[in-house]
N, C-alpha and C positions, 0 to 999 in steps of 0.2 A: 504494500500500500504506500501510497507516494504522497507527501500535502504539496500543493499547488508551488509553496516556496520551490518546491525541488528537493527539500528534505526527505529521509525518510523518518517513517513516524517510528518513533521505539516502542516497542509492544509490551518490553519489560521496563520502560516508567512507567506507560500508561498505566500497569497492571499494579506496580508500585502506590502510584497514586489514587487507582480504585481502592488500591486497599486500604490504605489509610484513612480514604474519608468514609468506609464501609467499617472499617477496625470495630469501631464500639456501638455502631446499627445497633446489633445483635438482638436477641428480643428483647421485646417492650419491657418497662419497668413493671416491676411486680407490685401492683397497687395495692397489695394488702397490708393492712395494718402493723403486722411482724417486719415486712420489711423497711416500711415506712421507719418505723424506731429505729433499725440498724441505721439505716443512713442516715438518719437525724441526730446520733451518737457521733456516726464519722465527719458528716457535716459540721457538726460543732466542734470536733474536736482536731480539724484542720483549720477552721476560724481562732478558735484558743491560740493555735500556734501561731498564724500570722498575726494576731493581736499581742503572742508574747504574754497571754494570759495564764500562767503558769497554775494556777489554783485550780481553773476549768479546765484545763489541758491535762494534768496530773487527774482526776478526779475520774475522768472516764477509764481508768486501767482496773482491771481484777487485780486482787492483793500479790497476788502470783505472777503479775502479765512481766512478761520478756520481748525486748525490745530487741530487734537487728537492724544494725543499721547499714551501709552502702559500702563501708568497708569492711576487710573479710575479720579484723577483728573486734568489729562491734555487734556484740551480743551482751546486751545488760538487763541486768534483774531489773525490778521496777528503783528497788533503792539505788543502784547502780547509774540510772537512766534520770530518776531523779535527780543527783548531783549533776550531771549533765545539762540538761535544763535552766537548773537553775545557774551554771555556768556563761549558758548562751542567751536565757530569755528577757538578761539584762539587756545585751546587744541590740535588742529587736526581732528573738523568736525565726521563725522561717515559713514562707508561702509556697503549698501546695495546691494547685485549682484541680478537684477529681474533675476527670474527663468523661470516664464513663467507670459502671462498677457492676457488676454481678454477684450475688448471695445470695446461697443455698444452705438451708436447713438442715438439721439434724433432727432424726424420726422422734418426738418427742417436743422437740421446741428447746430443748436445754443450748442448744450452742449452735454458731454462723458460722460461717465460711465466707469469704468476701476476697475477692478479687480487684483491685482498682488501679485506669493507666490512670496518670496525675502529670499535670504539665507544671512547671518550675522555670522561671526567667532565665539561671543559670543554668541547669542541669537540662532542661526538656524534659523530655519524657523517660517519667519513671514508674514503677509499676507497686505497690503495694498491695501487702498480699496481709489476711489477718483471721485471727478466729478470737468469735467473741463469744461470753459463756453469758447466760443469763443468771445472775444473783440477786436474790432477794428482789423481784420481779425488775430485775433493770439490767440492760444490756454495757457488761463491760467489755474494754478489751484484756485477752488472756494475752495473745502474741499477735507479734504485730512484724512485719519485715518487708523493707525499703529496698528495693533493686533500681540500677539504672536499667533501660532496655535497650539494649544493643542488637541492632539491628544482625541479622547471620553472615551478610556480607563483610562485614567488619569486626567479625566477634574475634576473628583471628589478627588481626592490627591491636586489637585492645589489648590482648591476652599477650603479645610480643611486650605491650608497653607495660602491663603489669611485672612480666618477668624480667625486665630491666630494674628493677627497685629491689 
């Protein structure tokens, strides 16, 4: 196929580019009530951060929740993730916008599963991944983990430049 400039069209941007703006389609939001609370949990507690509101941001975690963060050795208890925080939330906290998110149930209603990509001014797109348990009828988060998304075409440039360090 040829465009009138004379170019030939790339089939694999084009493909690139459907998917991207298809990526987070996926099906419709689930308007039920269970779900509605999960996101209104993660929704506030992405606003927390970018307000740097350390109180509300700390308060949506289970007593138990374990935090990972983006490099390979951050994995902190909630005490551990706390000092952290409070380290950074003086600076001005940090802005995640979810882009799109998927969560799925446990047979019972005890506990979420949650998938979400999240776009960032400096990072782009990252993916957060989380499971939340339900305590004393309120949805905390248990574990919570930050990935960048690296696209497959590049995952092998990144992985050279990590193993230079």
């Amino acid at each position: 196929m040829r465009m009138k400039s004379g170019g030939k069209l790339h089939l694999g941007g084009l493909l690139i580019a459907l998917l991207l703006t298809t990526a987070c389609a996926g099906p419709p939001k689930d308007e039920t009530p269970a779900w509605a609370s999960v996101a209104d949990v993660l929704d506030d507690w992405h606003d927390a951060a970018a307000k740097a509101d350390e109180a509300r941001y700390l308060d949506h975690f289970a007593p138990e929740a374990v935090f990972l963060g983006t490099d390979a050795t951050e994995r902190w208890t909630l005490e551990e993730f706390t000092a952290y925080v409070r380290l950074y939330f003086p600076k001005g906290g940090w802005t995640y916008h979810p882009r799109c998110r998927y969560v799925r149930f446990a047979q019972g209603g005890s506990h979420a599963w949650v998938d979400e990509l999240l776009d960032n001014e400096k990072y782009g797109t990252l993916r957060g991944t989380a499971v939340l348990q339900r305590i004393d009828g309120r949805w905390r988060i248990a574990h919570y983990s930050m990935t960048f998304a690296v696209p497959n075409e590049r995952a092998a440039a990144v992985v050279e430049v990590i193993g230079e360090e």
